[in-house]
C-alpha positions as CSV (number, residue, x, y, z in Angstrom):
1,X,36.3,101.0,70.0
2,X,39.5,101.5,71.3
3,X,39.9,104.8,73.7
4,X,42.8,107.2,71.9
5,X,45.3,108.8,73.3
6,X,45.1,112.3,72.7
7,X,47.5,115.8,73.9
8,X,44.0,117.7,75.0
9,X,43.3,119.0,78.5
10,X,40.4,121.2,79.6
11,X,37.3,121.3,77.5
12,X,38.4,119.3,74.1
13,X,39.0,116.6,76.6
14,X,35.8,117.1,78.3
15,X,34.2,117.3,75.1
16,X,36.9,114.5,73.3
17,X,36.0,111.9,76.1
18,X,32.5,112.7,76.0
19,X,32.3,112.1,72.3
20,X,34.0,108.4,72.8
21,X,31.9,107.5,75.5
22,X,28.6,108.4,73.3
23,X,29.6,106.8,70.2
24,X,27.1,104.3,68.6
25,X,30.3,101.8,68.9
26,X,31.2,102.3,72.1
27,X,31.0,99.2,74.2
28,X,33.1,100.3,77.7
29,X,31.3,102.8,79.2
30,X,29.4,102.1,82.2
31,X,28.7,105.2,84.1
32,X,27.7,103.5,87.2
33,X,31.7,102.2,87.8
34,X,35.2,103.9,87.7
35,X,36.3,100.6,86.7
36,X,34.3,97.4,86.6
37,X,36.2,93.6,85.9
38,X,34.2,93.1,83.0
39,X,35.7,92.7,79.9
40,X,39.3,92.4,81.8
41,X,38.9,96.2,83.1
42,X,38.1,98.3,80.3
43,X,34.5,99.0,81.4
44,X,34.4,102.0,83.1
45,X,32.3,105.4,83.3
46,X,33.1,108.9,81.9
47,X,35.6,109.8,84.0
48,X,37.9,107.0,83.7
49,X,37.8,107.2,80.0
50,X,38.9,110.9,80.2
51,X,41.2,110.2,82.5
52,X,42.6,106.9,79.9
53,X,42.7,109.5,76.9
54,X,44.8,111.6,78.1
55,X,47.4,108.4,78.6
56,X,46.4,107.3,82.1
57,X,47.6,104.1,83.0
58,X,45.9,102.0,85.5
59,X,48.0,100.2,88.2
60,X,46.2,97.1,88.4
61,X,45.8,94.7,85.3
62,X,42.7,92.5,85.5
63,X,42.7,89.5,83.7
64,X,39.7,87.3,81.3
65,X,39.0,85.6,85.3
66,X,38.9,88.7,86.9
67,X,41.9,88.6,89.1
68,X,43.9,91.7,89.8
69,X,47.1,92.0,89.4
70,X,50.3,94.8,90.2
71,X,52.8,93.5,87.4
72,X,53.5,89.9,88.0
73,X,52.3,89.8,91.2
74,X,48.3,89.1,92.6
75,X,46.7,92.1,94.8
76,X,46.3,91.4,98.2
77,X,44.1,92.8,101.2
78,X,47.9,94.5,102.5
79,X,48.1,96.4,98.5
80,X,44.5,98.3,99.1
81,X,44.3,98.1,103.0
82,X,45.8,101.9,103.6
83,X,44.1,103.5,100.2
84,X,41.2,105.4,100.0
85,X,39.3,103.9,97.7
86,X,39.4,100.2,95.5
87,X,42.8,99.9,94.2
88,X,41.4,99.0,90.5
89,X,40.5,102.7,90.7
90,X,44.1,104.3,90.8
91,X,46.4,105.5,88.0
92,X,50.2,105.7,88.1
93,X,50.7,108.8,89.4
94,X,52.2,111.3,86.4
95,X,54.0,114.8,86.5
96,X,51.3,117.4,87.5
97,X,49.1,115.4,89.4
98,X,48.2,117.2,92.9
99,X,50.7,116.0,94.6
100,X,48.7,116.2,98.6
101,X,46.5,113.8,96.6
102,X,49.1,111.1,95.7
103,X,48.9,108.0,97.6
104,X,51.7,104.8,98.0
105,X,50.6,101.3,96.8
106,X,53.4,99.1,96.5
107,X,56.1,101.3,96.5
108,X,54.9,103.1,93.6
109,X,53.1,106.7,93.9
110,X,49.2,106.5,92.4
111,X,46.3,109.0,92.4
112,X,42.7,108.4,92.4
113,X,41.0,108.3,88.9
114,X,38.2,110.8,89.8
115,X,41.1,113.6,91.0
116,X,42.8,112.9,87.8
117,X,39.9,113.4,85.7
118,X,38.7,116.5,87.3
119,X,42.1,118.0,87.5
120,X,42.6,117.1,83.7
121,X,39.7,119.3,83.3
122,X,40.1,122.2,85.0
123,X,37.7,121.5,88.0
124,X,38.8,121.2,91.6
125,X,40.1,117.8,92.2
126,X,39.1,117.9,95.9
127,X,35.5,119.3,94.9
128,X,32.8,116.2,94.8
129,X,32.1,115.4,91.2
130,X,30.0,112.3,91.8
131,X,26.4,112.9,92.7
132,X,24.7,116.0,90.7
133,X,28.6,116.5,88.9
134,X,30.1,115.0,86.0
135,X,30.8,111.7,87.4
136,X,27.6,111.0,89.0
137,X,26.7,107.5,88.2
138,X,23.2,108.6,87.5
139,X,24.0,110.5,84.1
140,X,22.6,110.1,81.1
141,X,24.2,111.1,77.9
142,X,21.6,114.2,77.6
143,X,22.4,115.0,81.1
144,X,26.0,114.5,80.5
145,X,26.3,116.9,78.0
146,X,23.9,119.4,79.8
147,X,26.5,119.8,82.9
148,X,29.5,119.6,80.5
149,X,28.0,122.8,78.6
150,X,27.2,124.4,82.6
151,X,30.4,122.9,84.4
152,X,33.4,123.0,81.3
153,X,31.7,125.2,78.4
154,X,30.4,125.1,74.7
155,X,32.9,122.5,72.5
156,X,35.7,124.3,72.0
């Protein structure tokens, strides 16, 4: 099931994005990975898939062999050598994206999927959200929707 694009932010995207990662047909979510090169990149945990419904675009493609590309052009060790996490884990940067948490990768401005996601949200971006938060690779869908209840609130 593809993931769709929708205009929410705080809680209905929580809740939106929680929904499509539960669904009986829902075949990407792997909460142990912002972004895995299975299935040419489109495995990936909770918080990526918030952060791809509310139009995030990743700046690396991955092909069917699992080679990562920026446009036409392979990745190499110089693209990801100055970032602070894997580079299949950035978006292109968009308006209102904390801007002291933009980084450069080939000219082009990106941000971090997990400070995307937990800014789209409402949560501190520079707060951990991994282990014992909403992106902790750990979760399970009962647990998920326990500390989206705590952390966001009820479904709008």
């Amino acid at each position: 099931m593809p993931i769709q694009i929708v205009p929410f932010r705080g809680a209905t995207l929580a809740w939106h994005a929680f929904d499509h990662v539960t669904a009986p047909d829902c075949t990407t979510w792997d909460q142990t990975t912002w972004r895995s090169h299975e299935r040419c990149g489109t495995v990936c945990c909770y918080g990526s898939h918030l952060a791809l419904a509310a139009g995030g675009r990743w700046l690396v493609r991955i092909d069917a062999e699992r080679q990562e590309w920026i446009d036409t052009q392979p990745v190499t060790a110089t693209d990801a050598a100055h970032l602070n996490g894997s580079i299949e884990q950035y978006l292109i940067a968009e308006a209102g994206d904390p801007a002291h948490l933009l980084e450069t990768a080939r000219g082009r401005k990106v941000i971090h999927v997990r400070f995307r996601a937990a800014h789209l949200i409402g949560l501190d971006p520079e707060e951990p959200h991994e282990y014992g938060g909403l992106f902790d690779p750990r979760l399970t869908t009962a647990a998920l929707a326990d500390l989206l209840e705590r952390r966001i609130g009820p479904r709008p």
